[in-house]
Each structure stands twice: as C-alpha cells, then as structure tokens.
C-alpha positions as CSV (number, residue, x, y, z in Angstrom):
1,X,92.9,147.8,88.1
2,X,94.0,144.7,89.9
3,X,92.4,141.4,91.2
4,X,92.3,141.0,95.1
5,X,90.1,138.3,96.0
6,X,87.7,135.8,94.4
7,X,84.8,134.4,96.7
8,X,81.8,132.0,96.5
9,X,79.0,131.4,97.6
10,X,76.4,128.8,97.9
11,X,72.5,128.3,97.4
12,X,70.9,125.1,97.8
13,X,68.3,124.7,95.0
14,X,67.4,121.9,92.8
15,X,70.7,122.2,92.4
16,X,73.7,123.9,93.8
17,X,73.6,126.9,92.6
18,X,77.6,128.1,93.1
19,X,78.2,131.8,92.7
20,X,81.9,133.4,92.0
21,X,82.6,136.8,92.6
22,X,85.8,138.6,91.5
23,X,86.8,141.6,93.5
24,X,89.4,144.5,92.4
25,X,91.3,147.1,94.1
26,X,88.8,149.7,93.3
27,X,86.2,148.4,95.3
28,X,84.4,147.0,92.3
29,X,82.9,143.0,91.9
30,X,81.7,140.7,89.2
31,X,79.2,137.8,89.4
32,X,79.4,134.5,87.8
33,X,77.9,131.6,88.3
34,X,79.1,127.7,87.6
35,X,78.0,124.1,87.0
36,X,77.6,122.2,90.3
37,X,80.5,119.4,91.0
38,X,81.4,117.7,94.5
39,X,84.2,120.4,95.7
40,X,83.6,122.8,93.3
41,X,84.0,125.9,96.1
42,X,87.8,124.6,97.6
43,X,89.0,124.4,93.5
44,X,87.9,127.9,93.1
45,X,89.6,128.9,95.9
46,X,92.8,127.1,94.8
47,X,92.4,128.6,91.9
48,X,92.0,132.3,92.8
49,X,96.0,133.0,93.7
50,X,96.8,132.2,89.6
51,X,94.7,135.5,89.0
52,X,95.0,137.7,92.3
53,X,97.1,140.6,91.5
54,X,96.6,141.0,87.9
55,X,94.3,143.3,85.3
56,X,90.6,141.3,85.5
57,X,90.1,143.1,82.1
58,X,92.4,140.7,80.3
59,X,89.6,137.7,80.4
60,X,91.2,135.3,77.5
61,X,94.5,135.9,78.9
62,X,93.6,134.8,82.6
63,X,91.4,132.0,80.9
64,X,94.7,130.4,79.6
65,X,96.5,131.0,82.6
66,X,93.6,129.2,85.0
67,X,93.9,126.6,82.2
68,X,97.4,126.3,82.2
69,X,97.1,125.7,86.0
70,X,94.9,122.8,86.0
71,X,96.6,121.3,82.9
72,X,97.9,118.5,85.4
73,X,94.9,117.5,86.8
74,X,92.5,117.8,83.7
75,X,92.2,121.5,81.8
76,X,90.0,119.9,78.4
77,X,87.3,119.0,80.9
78,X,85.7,118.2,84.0
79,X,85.4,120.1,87.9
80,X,88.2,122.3,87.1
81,X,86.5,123.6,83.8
82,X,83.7,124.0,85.8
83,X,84.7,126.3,88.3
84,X,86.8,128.6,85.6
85,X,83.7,128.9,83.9
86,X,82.5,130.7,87.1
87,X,85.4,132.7,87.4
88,X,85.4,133.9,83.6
89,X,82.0,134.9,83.9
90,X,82.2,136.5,86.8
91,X,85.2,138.7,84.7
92,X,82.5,140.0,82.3
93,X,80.0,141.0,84.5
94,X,82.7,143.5,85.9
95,X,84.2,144.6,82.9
96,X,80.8,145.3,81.4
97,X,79.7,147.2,84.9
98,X,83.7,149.0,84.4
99,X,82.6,149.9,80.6
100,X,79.2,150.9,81.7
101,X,77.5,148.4,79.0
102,X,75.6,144.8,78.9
103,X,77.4,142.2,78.4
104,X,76.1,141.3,74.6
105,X,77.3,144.6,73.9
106,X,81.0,143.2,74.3
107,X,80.1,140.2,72.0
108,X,79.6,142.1,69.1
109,X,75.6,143.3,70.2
110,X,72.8,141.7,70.0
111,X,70.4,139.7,67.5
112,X,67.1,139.9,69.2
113,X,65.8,141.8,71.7
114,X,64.1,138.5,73.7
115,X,65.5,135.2,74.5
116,X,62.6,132.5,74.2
117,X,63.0,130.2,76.9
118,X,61.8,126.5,77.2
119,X,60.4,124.9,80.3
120,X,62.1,121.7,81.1
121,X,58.7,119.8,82.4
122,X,60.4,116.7,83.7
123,X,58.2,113.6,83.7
124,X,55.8,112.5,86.2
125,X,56.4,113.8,89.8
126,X,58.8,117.6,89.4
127,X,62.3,117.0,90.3
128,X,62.7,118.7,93.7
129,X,66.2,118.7,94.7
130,X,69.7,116.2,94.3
131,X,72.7,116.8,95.7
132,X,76.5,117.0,94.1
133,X,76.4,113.0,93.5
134,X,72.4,113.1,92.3
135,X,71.3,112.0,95.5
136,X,68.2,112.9,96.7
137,X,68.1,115.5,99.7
138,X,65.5,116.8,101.7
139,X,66.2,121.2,102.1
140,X,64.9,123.5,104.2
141,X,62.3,125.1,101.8
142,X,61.2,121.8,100.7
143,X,60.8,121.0,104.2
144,X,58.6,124.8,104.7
145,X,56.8,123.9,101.7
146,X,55.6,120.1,102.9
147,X,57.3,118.8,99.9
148,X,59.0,115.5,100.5
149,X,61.1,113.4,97.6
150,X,61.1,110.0,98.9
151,X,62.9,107.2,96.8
152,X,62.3,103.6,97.9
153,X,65.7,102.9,96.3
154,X,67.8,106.5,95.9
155,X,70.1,104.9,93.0
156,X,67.1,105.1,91.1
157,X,67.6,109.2,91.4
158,X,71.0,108.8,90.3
159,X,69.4,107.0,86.8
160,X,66.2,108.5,86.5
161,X,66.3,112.2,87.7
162,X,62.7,111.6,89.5
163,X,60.1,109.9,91.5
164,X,60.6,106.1,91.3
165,X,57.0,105.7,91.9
166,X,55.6,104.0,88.5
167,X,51.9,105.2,89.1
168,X,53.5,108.8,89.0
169,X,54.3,108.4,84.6
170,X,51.1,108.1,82.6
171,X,50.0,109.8,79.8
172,X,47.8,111.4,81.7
173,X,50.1,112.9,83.9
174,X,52.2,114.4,81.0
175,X,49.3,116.1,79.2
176,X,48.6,117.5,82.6
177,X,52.2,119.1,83.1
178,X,52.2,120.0,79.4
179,X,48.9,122.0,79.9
180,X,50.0,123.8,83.1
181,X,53.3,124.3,81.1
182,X,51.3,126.4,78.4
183,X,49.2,128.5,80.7
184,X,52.2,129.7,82.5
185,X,53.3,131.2,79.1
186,X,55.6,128.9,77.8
187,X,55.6,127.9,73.9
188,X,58.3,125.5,74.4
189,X,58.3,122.9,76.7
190,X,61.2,119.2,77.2
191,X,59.9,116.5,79.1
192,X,62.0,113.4,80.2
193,X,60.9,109.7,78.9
194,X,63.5,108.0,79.8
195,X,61.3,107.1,83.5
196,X,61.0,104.3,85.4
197,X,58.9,101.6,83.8
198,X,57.0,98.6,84.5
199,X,58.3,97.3,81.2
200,X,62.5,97.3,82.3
201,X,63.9,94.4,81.6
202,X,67.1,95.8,83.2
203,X,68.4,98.6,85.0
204,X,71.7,99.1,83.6
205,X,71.8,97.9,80.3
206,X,71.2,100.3,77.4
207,X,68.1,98.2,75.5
208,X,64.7,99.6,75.1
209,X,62.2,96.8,75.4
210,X,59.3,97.5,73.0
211,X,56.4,98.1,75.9
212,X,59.1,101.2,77.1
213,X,59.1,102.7,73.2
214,X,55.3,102.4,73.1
215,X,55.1,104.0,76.6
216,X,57.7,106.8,75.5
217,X,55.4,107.2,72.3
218,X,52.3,107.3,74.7
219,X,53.4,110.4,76.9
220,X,54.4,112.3,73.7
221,X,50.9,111.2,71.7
222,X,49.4,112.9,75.0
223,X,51.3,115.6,74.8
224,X,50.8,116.8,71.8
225,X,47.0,116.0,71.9
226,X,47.1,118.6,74.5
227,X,48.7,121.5,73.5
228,X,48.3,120.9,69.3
229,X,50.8,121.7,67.1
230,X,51.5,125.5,68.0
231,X,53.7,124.4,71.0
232,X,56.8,123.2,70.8
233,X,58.3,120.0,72.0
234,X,61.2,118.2,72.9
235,X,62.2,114.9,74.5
236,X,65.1,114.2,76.8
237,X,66.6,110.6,77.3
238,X,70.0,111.4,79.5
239,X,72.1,109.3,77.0
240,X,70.5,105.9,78.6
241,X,70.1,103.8,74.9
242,X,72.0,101.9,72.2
243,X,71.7,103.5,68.8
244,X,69.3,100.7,67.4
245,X,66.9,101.2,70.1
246,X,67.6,105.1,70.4
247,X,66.8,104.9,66.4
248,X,63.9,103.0,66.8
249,X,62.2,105.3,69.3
250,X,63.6,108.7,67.1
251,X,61.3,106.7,64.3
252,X,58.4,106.2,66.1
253,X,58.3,109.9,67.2
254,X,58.9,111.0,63.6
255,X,54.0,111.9,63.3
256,X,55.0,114.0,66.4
257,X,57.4,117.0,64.9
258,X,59.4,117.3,68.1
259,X,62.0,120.4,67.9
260,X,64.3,117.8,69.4
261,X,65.1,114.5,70.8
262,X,68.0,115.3,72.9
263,X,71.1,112.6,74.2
264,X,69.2,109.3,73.0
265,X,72.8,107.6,73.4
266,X,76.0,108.8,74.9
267,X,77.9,111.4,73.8
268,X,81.4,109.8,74.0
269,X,80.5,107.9,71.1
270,X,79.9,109.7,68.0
271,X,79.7,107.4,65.5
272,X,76.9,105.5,67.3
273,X,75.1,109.4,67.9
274,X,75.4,109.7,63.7
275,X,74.1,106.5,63.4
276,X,71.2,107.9,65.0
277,X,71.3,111.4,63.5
278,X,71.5,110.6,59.9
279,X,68.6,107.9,59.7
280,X,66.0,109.6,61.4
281,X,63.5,112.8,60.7
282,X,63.9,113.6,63.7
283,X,66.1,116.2,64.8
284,X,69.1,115.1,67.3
285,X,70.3,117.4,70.6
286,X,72.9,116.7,72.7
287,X,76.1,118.4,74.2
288,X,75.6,119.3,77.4
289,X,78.1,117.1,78.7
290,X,81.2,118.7,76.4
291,X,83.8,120.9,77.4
292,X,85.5,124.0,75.4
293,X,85.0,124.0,71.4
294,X,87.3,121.8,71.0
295,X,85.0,119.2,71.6
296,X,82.2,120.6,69.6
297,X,84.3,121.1,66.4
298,X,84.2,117.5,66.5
299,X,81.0,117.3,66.7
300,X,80.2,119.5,64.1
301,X,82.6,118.2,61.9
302,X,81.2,114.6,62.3
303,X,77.3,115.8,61.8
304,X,76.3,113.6,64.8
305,X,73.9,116.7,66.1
306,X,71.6,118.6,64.4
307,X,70.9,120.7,67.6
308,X,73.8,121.6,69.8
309,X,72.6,121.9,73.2
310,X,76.2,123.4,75.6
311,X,75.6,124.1,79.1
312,X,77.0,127.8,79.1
313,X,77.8,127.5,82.7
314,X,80.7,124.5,82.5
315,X,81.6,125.4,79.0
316,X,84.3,127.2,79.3
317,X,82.5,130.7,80.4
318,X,80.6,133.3,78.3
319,X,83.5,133.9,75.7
320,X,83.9,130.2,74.8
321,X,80.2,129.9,74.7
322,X,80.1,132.7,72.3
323,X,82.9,130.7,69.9
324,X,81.2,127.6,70.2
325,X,78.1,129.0,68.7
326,X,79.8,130.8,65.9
327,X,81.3,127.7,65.0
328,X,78.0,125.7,64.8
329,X,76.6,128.5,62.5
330,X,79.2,127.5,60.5
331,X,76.9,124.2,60.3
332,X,74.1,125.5,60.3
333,X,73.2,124.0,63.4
334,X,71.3,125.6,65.5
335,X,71.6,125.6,69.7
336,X,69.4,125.5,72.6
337,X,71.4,125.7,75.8
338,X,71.2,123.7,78.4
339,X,70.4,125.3,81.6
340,X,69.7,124.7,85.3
341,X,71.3,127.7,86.7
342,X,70.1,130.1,89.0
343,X,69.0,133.8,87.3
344,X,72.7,134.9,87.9
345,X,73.7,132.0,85.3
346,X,70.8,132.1,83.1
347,X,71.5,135.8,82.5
348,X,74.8,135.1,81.5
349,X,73.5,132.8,78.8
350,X,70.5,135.2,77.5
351,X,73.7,137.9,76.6
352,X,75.3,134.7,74.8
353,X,72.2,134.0,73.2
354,X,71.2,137.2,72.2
355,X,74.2,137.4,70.4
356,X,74.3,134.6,68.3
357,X,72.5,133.9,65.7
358,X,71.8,130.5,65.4
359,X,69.9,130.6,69.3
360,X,66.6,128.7,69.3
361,X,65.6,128.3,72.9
362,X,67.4,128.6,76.3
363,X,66.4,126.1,79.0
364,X,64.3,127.0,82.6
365,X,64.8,124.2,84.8
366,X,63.4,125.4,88.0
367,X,59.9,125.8,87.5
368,X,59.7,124.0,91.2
369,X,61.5,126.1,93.0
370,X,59.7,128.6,94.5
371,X,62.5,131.1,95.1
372,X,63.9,131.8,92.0
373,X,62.8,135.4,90.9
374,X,63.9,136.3,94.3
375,X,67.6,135.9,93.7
376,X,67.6,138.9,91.8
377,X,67.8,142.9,92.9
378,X,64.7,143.4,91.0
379,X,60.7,145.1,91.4
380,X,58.3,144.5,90.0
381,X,57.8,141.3,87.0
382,X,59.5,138.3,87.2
383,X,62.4,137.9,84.2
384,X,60.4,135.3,82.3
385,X,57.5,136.9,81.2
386,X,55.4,135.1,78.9
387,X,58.0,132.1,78.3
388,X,60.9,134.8,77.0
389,X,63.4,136.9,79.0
390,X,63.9,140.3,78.3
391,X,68.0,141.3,77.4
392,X,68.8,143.6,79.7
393,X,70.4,146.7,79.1
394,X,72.0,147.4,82.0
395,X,75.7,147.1,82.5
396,X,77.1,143.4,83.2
397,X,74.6,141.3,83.3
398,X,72.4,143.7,84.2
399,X,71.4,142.6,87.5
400,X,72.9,142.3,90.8
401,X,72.4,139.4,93.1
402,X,70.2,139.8,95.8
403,X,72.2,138.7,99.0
404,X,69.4,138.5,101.7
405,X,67.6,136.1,99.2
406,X,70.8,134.1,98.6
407,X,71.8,133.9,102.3
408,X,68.2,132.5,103.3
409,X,69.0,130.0,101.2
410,X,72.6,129.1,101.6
411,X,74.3,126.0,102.2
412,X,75.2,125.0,105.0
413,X,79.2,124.5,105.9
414,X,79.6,126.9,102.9
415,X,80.7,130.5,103.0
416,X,78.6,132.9,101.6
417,X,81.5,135.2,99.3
418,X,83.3,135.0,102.8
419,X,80.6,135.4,105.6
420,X,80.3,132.6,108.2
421,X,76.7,132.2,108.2
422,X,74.7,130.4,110.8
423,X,73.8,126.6,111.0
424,X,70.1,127.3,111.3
425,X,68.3,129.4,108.5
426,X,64.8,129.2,106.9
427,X,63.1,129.7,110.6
C-alpha cells in the first residue's frame, strides 16, 4: 500500500475547522483533522510530497520524516506541528479502517466505554465565530441565522474571545448559561472570567485590580448557586495575569471547589505557573498551547499543573497524545483536553481518551454552532448524548465525514479535498 495524495478541506465554524485526508493506491482514505493557523492548507500541501509514495501504515516513521522536514523552519512547535497533527491522524483513521478496528483498539483498548465531555459556556454573549488571526467575522450561517458579532473595537476579540459589550457579563448572565448548560445534559461545564470589565485599569498589562477578582468571584458565586454542588466547574483566564494576582484570585475561588482553574498566567513561564500551583487549593490546568511531550515532561517534571489540558489536534497527532498522557499518569496528573474541533477531531480525541487512564473530561466548544452533528454520516442521536460521547466501535474513527454537510459550509477560496467549489453557498 502506498500514499498518493493528501488533500484538505475547509469548513468555516467558530473556527476553521481544517480537515486532511490521506489517499492510497487502493482506493482507500483517512480523515484527520488539525488546529486552525493562518496558511495551515498551503503547509500541508508542501508537506504531502515527504510522504507520497510510501507505506501510510508506518505512522511514527512518516511522523519523523514530516518532522525532519520542517526541522528548518520550526519542527518542536508551531503551524507546521499543526498541520502534521492532521496528517498523522488522518494515518490512523485509515489504518484502523485497513485493520478493520477503532482506533483505541490500536492504542492498547480502551478504559471506559464513554467519554464525559465538558461544555465550554464562554462568558456573557456565546462566541460566534473568529477568524485565523481571532478576528471577528461575520459567515454565512451566522448571517441565515440573524446572528451578528459586532465589536466596537475588534482587538478586544483578539484579548477577550467575546462580546465587548460590558452589560453582556453579570452574574446573572452566567447562572443563566450555567442553567441552560445543565438541562442540555452536561455535568461539566468552563466558563471564561477573564471579560471585559468596567473595573480595567489597563488593557495590556497583566494586573488584576481588586473590583475585577470580586467580579470574577461574583459570576462563579452565581454559578454555583445555580447548579449546586453536583455539577462540575471550571474557570478559564487565557493566560492574561501575573502570578500574585492569578494567586490571589485561585484563593478567593478556593469555598467554590472548581475542578479547575485553567492558564491563570502564561505558560512560557513555569516557575511563575508553580508559584501559582503550589500555594493554592485550587487545582491548576493549562497546556493547550504546548507542542509534542517534550514540552510536557517539563511540565510534569516541574509540578507547575495539576491538570494537563493538550489540545490533541496540534499536539503532535493521536500517537503523541497518547504518550503525553501516559507520561502524566506517571504524575498522577490527570487531563482534560482541550478541544474546539469539529466531530472529525473530537473523535479522534474520545479514542485517545478512552484509552488513557488518567482522562477526566474532553472539551465541546461549539455549543453555538448549529451545524455540528451534521458533519457526520450518521442517523439518528446526536454523538453527545447526555454530556458523554459514546466510543465508537467502528473501524477508524468510526465515522465518515459527511461531504454535502461539509461543502455547505466550506470556505471560500479553499478547496474542498480538491473540488473547486463555488463562490456562493448557503442560498
């Protein structure tokens, strides 16, 4: 069996959504699926000749060789890991579809039978859609929908992930998400704090004035008033603070027994994320913005997370996902995935997640975008059903992409796995 092509595709989400199929001389394809990046589709397609022509089965093998190829222009990290990611996923979807078994199967089976799955709630107004550079776009569906994401200033969508409309962030407003959260099924549920405040002193520093940590303690008191202490939450801050202030507000969420507080400060720094870690109760996520276990053995090693939290879909791919939680077992730390793929990359994760053992929760993150189950060759339930997914047994993932779905939705200038579509879609 040899490699012949390697194509991609694009859907225009909340996200790009930027699909990677592998094709082989017997008329066979896998699917994969990679973290968004400005130009991510021209470095695949750079990147297809290093495999083209040889045995798809050899994944770690062609791994190196994709990394060996981008050693110049950054292999540890970055655009390029990114789109290998894509490509090495899409290499076990076909080899478990060649074996005629699920993926987990080829990670040494499975620990659970469910994946439990946490809805990312945002904060205030839902995040609608950004593009490649975290600008705020107005799509198509949006459009159908009569959704508009209007930012008086859009920088504030680059730092805030949201509306920049302050009435939009009351406690109110939280418990409200949090209790439509809970009736869709969810027992899990990550809000963001870090929101735009009347209480900023400034925009780009990383302080925390005390009117914005007795805000952040507001929404979560609400929270939790809500949905009691049977639910499960979580707290995200985008790595905006210092470690004082990040340790301040850690402390003053301590009455609150979050399952998390994820990236209160950035992860370059580790020392100033243990400072952090080690004096609170607590316990500290972060790591979606790491590359290959390399970088999360130092992490481990330094004890500045009690929670990893990799994104399995610029990782590395499903097999370094799969050593990167072995290793934190090693730990004991536990890992909840960070996730704002599409179903194609989400699968890819349950099979990681169903086999390891230290999984806690894998992230939804497009609870606003109406066309999501529909991305799928599927009938009948949607794959989160009651907040868990279901590991699938069939072979691969377990699910094929559905293509009249994905091309409704496709961007624009992009081919779709080689298919000029046209300019005008959605009518």
């Amino acid at each position: 069996m040899k490699i012949i092509d390697v194509r991609t595709a694009v859907v225009e989400a909340n996200f790009d959504w930027t699909y990677v199929r592998v094709y082989t001389d017997k008329g066979t394809f896998g699917t994969g699926e990679c973290f968004f990046a400005p130009g991510l589709t021209n470095i695949i397609e750079d990147l297809k000749q290093v495999i083209i022509g040889k045995d798809p089965r050899n994944i770690e093998r062609l791994f190196v060789e994709l990394q060996h190829a981008t050693s110049g222009a950054g292999s540890i990290a970055g655009f390029a890991i990114n789109a290998i990611t894509g490509i090495e996923s899409a290499l076990w979807d076909l080899k478990g579809k060649e074996l005629g078994v699920p993926i987990y199967q080829l990670l040494g089976g499975k620990y659970r039978d469910k994946i439990r799955i946490y809805c990312d709630a945002h904060g205030g107004d839902d995040l609608e859609s950004l593009n490649n550079v975290l600008r705020p776009r107005q799509t198509k569906w949006m459009t159908e929908l009569g959704v508009r994401m209007e930012h008086e200033n859009p920088d504030n969508a680059i730092r805030f992930f949201g509306s920049d409309n302050l009435d939009n962030y009351t406690p109110e407003a939280y418990a409200k998400q949090a209790r439509e959260t809970v009736a869709k099924g969810f027992n899990v549920m990550k809000f963001d704090v870090d929101v735009p405040s009347k209480f900023t002193m400034d925009d780009y520093n990383r302080a925390l004035h005390n009117m914005e940590i007795k805000q952040m303690v507001g929404f979560v008191e609400a929270i939790r008033k809500e949905v009691g202490w049977d639910i499960d939450i979580a707290i995200d801050c985008h790595w905006r603070y210092n470690p004082n202030d990040a340790l301040r507000l850690a402390w003053e969420l301590e009455p609150y027994g979050l399952l998390w507080l994820e990236d209160p400060t950035p992860p370059e720094n580790l020392k100033a994320l243990c400072q952090v870690t080690k004096n609170t109760k607590t316990p500290i996520a972060s790591g979606e913005n790491l590359y290959l276990r390399h970088a999360f053995r130092e992490v481990l090693e330094s004890g500045a997370m009690n929670i990893i939290a990799p994104d399995f879909q610029k990782v590395g791919g499903i097999w370094e996902a799969k050593r990167i939680s072995d290793m934190a077992e090693n730990y004991f730390v536990g890992v909840v995935p960070h996730n704002i793929a599409s179903p194609i990359g989400t699968l890819a994760s349950v099979h990681v997640a169903a086999a390891s053992l230290g999984f806690i929760a894998l992230e939804y993150h497009a609870d606003s975008v109406p066309f999501w189950n529909d991305l799928l060759m599927h009938e009948g339930e949607p794959l989160i059903q009651n907040g868990y997914i279901k590991v699938p047994e069939g072979p691969g993932l377990g699910y094929e992409l559905n293509e009249i779905a994905a091309k409704k939705y496709a961007k624009e200038g992009e081919l779709f796995f080689g298919e000029v579509l046209e300019k005008v879609k959605n009518k």
